[in-house]
N, C-alpha and C positions, 0 to 999 in steps of 0.2 A: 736758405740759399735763395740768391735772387737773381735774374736772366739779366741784363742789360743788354740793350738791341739800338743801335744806331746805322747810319747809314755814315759810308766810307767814301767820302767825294774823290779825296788825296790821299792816298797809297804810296806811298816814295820811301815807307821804308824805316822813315823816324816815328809814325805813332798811327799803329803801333809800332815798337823794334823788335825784331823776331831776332835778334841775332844772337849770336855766342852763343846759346844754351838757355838763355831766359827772356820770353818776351816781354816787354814792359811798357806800360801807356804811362809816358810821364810827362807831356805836353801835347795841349789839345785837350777837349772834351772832359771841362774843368768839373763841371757839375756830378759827373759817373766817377772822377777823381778822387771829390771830394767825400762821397758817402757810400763809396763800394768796400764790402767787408772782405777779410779771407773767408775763402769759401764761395764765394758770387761767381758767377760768367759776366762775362762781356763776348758778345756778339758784332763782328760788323758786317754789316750787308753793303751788296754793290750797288754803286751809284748805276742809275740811267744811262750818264753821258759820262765816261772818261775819255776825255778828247776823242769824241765820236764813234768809239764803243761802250755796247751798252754789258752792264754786268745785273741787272736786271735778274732776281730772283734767286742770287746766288750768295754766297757765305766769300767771304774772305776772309777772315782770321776767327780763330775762339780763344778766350783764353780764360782757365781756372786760377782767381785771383791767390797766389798759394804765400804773396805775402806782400807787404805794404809800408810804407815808409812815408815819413816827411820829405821835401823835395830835399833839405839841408840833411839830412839822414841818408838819403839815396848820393848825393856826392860824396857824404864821405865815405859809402859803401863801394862806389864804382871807382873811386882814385885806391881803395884797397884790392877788391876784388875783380870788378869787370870795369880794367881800364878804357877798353875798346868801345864802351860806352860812351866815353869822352869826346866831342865830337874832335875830327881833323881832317877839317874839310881841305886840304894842302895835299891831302894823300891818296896814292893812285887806285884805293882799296874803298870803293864807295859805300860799303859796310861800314869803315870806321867815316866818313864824308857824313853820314846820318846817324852818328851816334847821340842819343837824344838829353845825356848828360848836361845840360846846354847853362847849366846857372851854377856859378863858380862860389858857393858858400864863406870863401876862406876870408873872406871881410864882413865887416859888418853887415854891407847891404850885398843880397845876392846881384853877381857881375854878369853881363850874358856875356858868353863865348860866341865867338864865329863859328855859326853851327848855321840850321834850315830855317832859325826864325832872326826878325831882328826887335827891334826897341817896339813895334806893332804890335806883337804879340806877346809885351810881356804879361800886361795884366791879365789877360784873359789866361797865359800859362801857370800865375803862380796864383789866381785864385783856385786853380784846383788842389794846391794844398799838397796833397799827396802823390805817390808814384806808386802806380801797379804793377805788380809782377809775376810771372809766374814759371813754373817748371813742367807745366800742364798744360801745354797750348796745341792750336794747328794753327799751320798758315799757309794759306794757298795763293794771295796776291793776285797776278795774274792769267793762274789756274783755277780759279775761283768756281765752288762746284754748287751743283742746282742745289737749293734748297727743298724739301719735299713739301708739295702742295699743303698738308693740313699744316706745316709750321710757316708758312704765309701770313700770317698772322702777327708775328712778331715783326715781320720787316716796318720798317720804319726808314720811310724819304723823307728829305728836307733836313732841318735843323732839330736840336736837338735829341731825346731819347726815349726807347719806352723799359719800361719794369713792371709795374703794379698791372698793367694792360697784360705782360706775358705770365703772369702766375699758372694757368693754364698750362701752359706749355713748354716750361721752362724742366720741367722731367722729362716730358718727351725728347725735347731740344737735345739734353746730354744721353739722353739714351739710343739716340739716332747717331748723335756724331761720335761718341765710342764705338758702335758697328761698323763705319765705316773702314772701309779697307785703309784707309789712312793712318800713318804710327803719327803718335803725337810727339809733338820737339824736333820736328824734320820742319823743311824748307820746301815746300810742295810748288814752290812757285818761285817768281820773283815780283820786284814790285812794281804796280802796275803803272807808275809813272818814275819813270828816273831824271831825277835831278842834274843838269849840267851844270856844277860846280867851278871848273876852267872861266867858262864864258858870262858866268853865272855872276851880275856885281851884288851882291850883300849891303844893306845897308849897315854899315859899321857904325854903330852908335857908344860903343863899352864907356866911353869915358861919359854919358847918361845913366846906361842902365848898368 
């Protein structure tokens, strides 16, 4: 098993998505995508500055990788099973507004949907290859809870992630967040930045990407 620990600049909801019953990182933070097993954690810790609060020291989401797909593998799993993944951003329900389902497999070349990212983000979204998910998670968002001093060590700001650094502490890590008084697969928060979709223009590129 292996820790993954990143720092959470953007919280809004889509990555990770804690919604319906299964969190899932399937856009964003390509490199932890591409080489994280079942069985691993992902960790995000809180940025410094989200728009002028700090979350500094503290955990916002975990989640036990409990299973893993290709991005083409995860659409055609979320148009069976968890539609609401799909994004619709049209709708007064800002849970399905960020559903992170966002690359439409049914052609040859994956289509992006109008979802939270546009034609900028696609390389960086589909070289992570894969899509994380789990039935094992917490998410606190913008309840986001202190981290205990001796696991300071894992936090990681700026870019990128740490692993091979948290070996150390990556038992302690699950064995503090299973203590807490927190049930896992709850919604402990919300996210700490929401997305105005309405006022919101998207760069609409589909007939590119």
């Amino acid at each position: 098993m292996r820790l993954f620990s990143y720092c959470l600049p953007v919280d809004d909801g889509a990555a990770p998505n804690p919604y319906w019953g299964t969190c899932t990182l399937a856009i964003c933070k390509p490199k932890i995508r591409s080489v994280a097993k079942i069985g691993d954690w992902i960790a995000g810790v809180g940025s410094v500055n989200v728009r002028g609060k700090s979350y500094r020291n503290k955990l916002v989401y975990a989640m036990k990788v409990t299973n893993k797909m290709t991005m083409k593998e995860y659409d055609d799993y979320c148009l069976k099973y968890l539609p609401k993944k799909v994004p619709d951003i049209n709708n007064n329900d800002y849970r399905l507004n960020v559903g992170d389902s966002i690359y439409d497999y049914s052609q040859s070349e994956p289509k992006l949907r109008d979802s939270v990212h546009n034609c900028l983000n696609r390389e960086r979204d589909l070289n992570g290859k894969n899509v994380l998910l789990s039935n094992h998670f917490y998410y606190f968002g913008d309840n986001a809870i202190d981290l205990p001093k001796r696991l300071w060590p894992i936090i990681k700001q700026g870019q990128a992630h740490k692993s091979d650094a948290n070996e150390l502490y990556k038992l302690d890590f699950v064995d503090w967040l299973e203590k807490t008084p927190y049930d896992p697969n709850q919604l402990h928060g919300k996210p700490q930045i929401v997305l105005d979709f309405k006022h919101r223009h998207l760069q609409n590129c589909s007939s590119k990407c």
